[in-house]
PDB file of N, CA, C and O in Angstrom, chain B, residues numbered from 101:
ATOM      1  N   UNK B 101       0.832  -1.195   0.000  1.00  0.00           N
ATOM      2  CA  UNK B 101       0.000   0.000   0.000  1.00  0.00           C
ATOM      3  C   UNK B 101       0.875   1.257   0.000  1.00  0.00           C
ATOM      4  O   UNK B 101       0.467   2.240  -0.619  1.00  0.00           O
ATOM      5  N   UNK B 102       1.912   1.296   0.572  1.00  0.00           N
ATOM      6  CA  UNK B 102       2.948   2.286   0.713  1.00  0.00           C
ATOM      7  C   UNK B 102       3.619   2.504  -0.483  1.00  0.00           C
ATOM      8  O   UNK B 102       3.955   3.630  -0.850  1.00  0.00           O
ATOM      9  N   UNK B 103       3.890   1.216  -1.279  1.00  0.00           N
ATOM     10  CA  UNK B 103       4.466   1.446  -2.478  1.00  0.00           C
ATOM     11  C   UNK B 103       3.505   2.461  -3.833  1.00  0.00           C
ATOM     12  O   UNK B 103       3.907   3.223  -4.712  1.00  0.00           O
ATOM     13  N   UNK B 104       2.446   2.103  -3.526  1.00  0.00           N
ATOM     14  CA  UNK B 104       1.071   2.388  -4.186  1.00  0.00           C
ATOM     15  C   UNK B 104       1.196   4.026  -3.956  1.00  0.00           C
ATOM     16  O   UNK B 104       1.405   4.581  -5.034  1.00  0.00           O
ATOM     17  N   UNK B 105       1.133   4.824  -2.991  1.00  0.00           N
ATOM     18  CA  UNK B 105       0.942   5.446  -2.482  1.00  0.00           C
ATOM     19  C   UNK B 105       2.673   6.767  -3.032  1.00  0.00           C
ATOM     20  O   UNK B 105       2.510   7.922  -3.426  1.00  0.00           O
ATOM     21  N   UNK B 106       3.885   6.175  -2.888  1.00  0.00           N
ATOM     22  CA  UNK B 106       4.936   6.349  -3.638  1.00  0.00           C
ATOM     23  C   UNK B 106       4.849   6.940  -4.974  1.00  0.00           C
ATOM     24  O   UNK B 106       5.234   8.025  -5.410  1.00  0.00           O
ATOM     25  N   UNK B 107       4.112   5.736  -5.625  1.00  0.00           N
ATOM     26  CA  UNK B 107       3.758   5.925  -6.942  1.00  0.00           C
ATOM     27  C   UNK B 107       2.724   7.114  -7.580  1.00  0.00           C
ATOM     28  O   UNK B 107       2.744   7.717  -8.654  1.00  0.00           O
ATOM     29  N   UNK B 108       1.863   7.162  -6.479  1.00  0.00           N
ATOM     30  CA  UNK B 108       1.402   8.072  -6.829  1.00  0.00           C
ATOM     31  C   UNK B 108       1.375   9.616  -6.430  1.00  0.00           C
ATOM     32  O   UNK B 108       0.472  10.427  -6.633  1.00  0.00           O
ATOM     33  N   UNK B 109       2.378   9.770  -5.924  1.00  0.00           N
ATOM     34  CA  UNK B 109       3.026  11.055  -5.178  1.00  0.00           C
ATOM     35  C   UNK B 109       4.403  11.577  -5.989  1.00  0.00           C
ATOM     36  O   UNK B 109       5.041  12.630  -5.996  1.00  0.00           O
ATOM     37  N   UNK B 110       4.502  10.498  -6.554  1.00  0.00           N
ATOM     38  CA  UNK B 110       5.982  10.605  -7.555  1.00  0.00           C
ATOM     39  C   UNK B 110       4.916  10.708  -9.118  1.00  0.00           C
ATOM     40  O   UNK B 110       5.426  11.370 -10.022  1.00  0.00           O
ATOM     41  N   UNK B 111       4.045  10.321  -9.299  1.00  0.00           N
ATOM     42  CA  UNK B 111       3.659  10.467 -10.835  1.00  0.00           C
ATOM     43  C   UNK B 111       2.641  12.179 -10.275  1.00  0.00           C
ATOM     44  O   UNK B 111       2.331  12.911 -11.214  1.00  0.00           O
ATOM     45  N   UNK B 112       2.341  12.516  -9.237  1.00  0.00           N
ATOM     46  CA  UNK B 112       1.554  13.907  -9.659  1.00  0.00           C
ATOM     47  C   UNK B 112       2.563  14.745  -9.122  1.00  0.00           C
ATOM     48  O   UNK B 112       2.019  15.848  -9.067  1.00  0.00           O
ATOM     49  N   UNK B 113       4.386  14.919  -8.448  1.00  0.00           N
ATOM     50  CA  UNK B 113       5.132  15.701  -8.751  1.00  0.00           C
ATOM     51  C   UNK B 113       5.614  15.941  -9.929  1.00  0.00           C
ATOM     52  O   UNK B 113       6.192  16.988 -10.220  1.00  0.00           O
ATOM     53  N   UNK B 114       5.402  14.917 -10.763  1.00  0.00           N
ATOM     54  CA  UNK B 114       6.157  14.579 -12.568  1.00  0.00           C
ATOM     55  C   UNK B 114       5.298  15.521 -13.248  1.00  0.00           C
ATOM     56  O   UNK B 114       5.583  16.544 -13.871  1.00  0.00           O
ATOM     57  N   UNK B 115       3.837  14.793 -12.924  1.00  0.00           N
ATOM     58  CA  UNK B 115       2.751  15.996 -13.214  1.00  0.00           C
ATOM     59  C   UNK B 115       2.873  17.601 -13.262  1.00  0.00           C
ATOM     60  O   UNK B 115       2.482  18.458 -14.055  1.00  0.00           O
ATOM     61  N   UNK B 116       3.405  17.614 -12.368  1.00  0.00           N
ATOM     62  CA  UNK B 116       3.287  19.016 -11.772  1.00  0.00           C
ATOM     63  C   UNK B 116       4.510  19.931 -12.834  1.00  0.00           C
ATOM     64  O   UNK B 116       4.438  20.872 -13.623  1.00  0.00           O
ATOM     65  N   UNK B 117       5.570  19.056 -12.327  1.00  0.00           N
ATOM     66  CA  UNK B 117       6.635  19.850 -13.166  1.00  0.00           C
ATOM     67  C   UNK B 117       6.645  19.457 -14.171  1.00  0.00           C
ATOM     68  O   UNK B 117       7.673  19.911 -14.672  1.00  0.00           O
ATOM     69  N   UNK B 118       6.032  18.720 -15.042  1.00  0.00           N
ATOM     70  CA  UNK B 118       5.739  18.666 -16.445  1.00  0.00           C
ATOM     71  C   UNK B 118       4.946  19.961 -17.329  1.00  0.00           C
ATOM     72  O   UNK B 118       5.188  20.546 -18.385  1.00  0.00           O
ATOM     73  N   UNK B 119       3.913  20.045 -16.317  1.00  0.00           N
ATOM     74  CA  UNK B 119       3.063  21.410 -16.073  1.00  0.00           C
ATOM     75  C   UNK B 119       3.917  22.464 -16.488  1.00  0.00           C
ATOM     76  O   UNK B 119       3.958  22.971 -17.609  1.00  0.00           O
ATOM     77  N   UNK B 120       4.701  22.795 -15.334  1.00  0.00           N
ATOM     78  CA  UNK B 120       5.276  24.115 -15.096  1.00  0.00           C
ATOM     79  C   UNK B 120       6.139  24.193 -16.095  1.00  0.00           C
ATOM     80  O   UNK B 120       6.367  25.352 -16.440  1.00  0.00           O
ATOM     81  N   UNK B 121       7.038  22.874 -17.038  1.00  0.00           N
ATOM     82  CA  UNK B 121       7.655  23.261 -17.841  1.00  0.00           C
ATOM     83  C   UNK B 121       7.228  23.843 -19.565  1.00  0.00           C
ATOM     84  O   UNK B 121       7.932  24.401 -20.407  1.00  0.00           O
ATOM     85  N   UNK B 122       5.912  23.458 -19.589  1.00  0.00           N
ATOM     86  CA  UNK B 122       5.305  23.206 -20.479  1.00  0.00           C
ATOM     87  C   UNK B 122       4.781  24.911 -20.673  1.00  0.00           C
ATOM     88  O   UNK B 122       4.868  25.597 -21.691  1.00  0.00           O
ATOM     89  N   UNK B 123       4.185  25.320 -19.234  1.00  0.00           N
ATOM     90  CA  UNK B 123       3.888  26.807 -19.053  1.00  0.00           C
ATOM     91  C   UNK B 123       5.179  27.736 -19.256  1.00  0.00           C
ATOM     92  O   UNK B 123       4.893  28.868 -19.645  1.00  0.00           O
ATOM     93  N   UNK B 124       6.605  27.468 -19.059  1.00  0.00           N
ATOM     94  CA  UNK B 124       7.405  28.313 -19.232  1.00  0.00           C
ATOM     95  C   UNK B 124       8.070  27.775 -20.339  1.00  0.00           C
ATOM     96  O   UNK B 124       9.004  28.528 -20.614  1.00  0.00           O
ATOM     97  N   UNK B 125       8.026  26.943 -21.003  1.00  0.00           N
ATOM     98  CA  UNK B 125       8.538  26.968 -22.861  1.00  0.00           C
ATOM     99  C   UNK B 125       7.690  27.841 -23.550  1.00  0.00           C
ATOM    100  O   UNK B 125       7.998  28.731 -24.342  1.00  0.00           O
ATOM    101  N   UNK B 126       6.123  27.337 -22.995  1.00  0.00           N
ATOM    102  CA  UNK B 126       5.385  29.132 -23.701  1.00  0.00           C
ATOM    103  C   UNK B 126       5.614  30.410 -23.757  1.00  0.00           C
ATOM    104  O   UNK B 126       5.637  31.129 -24.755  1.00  0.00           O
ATOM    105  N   UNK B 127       5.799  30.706 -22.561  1.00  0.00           N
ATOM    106  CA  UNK B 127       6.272  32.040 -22.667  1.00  0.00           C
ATOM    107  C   UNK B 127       7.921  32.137 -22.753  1.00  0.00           C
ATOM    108  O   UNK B 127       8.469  33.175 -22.383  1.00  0.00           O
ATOM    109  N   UNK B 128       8.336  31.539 -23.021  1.00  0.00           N
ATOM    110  CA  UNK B 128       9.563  31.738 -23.896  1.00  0.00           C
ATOM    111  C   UNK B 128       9.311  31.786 -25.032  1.00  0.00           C
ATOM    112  O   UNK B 128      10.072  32.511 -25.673  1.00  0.00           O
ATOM    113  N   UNK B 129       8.205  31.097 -25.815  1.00  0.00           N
ATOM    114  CA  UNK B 129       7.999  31.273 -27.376  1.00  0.00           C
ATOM    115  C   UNK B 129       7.849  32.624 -27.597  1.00  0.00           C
ATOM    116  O   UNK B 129       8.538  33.439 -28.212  1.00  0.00           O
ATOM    117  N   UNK B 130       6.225  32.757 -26.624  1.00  0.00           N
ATOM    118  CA  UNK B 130       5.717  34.449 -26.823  1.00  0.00           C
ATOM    119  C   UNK B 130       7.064  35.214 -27.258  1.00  0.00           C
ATOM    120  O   UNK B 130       7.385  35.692 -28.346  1.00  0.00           O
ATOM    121  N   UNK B 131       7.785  35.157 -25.941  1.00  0.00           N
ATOM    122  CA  UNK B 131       8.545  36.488 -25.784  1.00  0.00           C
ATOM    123  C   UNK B 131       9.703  36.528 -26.969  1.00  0.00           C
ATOM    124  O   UNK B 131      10.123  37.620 -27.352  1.00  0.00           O
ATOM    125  N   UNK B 132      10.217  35.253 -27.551  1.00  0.00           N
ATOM    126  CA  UNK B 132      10.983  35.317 -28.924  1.00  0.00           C
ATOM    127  C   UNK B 132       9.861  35.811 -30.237  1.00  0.00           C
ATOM    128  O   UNK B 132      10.191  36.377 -31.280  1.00  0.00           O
ATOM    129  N   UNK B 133       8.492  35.409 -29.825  1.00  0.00           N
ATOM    130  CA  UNK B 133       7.773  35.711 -30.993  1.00  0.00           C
ATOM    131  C   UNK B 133       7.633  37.415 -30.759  1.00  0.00           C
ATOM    132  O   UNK B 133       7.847  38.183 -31.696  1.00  0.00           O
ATOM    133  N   UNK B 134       7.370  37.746 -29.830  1.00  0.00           N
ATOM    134  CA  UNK B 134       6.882  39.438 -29.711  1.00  0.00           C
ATOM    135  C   UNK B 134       8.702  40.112 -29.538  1.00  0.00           C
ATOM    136  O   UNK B 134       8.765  41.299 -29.858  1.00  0.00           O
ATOM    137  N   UNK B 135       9.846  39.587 -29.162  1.00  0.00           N
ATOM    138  CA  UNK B 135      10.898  40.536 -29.729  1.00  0.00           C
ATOM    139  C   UNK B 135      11.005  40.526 -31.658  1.00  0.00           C
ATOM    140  O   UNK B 135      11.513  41.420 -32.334  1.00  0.00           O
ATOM    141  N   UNK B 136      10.466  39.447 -32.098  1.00  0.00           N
ATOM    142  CA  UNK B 136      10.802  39.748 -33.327  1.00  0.00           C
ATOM    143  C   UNK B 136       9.306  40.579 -33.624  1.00  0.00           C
ATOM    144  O   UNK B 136       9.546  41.759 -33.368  1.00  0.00           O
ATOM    145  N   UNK B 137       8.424  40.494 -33.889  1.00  0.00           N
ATOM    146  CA  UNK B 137       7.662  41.317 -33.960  1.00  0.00           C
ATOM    147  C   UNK B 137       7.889  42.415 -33.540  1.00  0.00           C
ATOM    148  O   UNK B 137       7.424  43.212 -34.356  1.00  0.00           O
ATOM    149  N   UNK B 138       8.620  43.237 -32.225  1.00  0.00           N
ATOM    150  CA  UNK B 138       8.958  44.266 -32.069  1.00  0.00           C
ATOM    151  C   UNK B 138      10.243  45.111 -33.143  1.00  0.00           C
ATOM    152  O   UNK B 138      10.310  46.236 -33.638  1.00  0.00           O
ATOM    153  N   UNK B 139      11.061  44.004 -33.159  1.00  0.00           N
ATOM    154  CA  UNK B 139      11.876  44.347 -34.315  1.00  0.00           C
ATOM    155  C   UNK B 139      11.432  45.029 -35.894  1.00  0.00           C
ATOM    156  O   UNK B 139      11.863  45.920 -36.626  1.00  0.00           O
ATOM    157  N   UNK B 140      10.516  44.214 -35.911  1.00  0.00           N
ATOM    158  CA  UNK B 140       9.958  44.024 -37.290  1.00  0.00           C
ATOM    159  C   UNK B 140       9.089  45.383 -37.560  1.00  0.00           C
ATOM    160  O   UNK B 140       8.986  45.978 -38.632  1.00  0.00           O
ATOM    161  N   UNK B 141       8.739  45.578 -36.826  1.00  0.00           N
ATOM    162  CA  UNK B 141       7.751  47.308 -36.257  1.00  0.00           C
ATOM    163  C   UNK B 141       8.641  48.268 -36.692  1.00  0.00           C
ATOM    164  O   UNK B 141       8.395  49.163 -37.500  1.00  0.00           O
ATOM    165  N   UNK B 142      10.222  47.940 -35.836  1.00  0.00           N
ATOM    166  CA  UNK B 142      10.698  48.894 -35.593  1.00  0.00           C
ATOM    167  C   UNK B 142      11.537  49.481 -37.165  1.00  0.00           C
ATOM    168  O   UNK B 142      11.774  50.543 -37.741  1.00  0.00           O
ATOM    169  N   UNK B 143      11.737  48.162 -37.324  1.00  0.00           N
ATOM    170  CA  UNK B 143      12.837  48.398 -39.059  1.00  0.00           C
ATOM    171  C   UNK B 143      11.028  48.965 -40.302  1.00  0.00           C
ATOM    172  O   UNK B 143      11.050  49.944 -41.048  1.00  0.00           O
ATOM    173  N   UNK B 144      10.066  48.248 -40.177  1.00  0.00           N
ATOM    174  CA  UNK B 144       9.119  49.352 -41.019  1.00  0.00           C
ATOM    175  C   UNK B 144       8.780  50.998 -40.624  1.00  0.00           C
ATOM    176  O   UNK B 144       8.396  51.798 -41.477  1.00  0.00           O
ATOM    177  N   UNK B 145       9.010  51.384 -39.063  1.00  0.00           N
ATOM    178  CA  UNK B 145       8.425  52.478 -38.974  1.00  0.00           C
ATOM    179  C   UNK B 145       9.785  53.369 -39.432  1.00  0.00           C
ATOM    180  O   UNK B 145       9.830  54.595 -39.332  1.00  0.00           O
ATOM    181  N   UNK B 146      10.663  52.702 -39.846  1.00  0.00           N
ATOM    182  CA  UNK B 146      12.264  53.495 -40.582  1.00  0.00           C
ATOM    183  C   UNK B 146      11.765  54.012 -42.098  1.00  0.00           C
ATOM    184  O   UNK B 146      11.811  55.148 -42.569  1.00  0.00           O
ATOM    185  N   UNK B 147      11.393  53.069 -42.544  1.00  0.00           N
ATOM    186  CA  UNK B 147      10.694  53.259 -44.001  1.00  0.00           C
ATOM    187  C   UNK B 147      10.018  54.168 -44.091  1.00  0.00           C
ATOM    188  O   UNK B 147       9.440  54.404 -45.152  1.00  0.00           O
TER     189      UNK B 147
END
């Protein structure tokens, strides 16, 4: 029962930080997607 119990305390920390990594690769995308978009603003409003 203890082992049981292991298992499932170790698969919803995996959970968890599977989670959290999943939430901060996103906003790492955003923020590479909106510096180039900021870029991209910045070299047309030159034109």
């Amino acid at each position: 029962m203890e082992t049981l119990f292991l298992i499932l305390i170790f698969a919803g920390i995996f959970g968890i930080y599977d989670a959290i990594r999943k939430v901060n690769n996103n906003i790492l995308e955003q923020t590479e997607e909106l510096k180039k978009i900021h870029e991209q603003l910045k070299e047309n409003s030159k034109k």
